[in-house]
N, C-alpha and C positions, 0 to 999 in steps of 0.2 A: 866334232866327231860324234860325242854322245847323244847328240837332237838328232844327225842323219841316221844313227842307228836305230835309235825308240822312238823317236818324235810322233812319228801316228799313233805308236802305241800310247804313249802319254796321255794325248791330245782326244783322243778317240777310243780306242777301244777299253783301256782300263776305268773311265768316269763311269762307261755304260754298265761295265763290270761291279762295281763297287758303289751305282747309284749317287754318285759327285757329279759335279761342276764343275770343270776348271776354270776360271775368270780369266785368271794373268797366270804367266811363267815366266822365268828367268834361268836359264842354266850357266854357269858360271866352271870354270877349269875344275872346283874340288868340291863342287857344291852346286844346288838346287832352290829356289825360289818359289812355293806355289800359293798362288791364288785359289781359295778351292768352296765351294759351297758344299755343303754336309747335310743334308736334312735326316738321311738315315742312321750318324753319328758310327759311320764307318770308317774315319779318317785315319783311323792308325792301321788297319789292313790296305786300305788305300797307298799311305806313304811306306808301308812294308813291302809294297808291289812294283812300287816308283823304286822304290830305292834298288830292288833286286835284277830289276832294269839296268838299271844304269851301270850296277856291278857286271852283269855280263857283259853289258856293251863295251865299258873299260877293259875288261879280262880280255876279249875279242881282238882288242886292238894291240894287244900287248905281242 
């Protein structure tokens, strides 16, 4: 459920956003997995952005 909801956004729009990489991903029932390359050392607005994702997507479903 949570991949169909943000998945592009994930994958695509938020690296270009925040200047990452993403390499690998893993989404998992309560939790997230990421592969990410950093060169701009953006990775904690990055994973604040992932993360706020995925809470709406959860909320949504609810």
């Amino acid at each position: 459920m949570l991949f169909e909801t943000c998945g592009r956004e994930w994958l695509f729009v938020t690296p270009r956003r925040y200047g990452g990489l993403v390499h690998a991903f893993c989404v998992l029932s309560n939790h997230a997995h990421v592969g990410l390359a950093d060169p701009d050392g953006r990775h904690l607005a990055f994973m604040q952005y992932l993360d706020s994702l995925a809470a709406r997507a959860a909320n949504a479903s609810l």
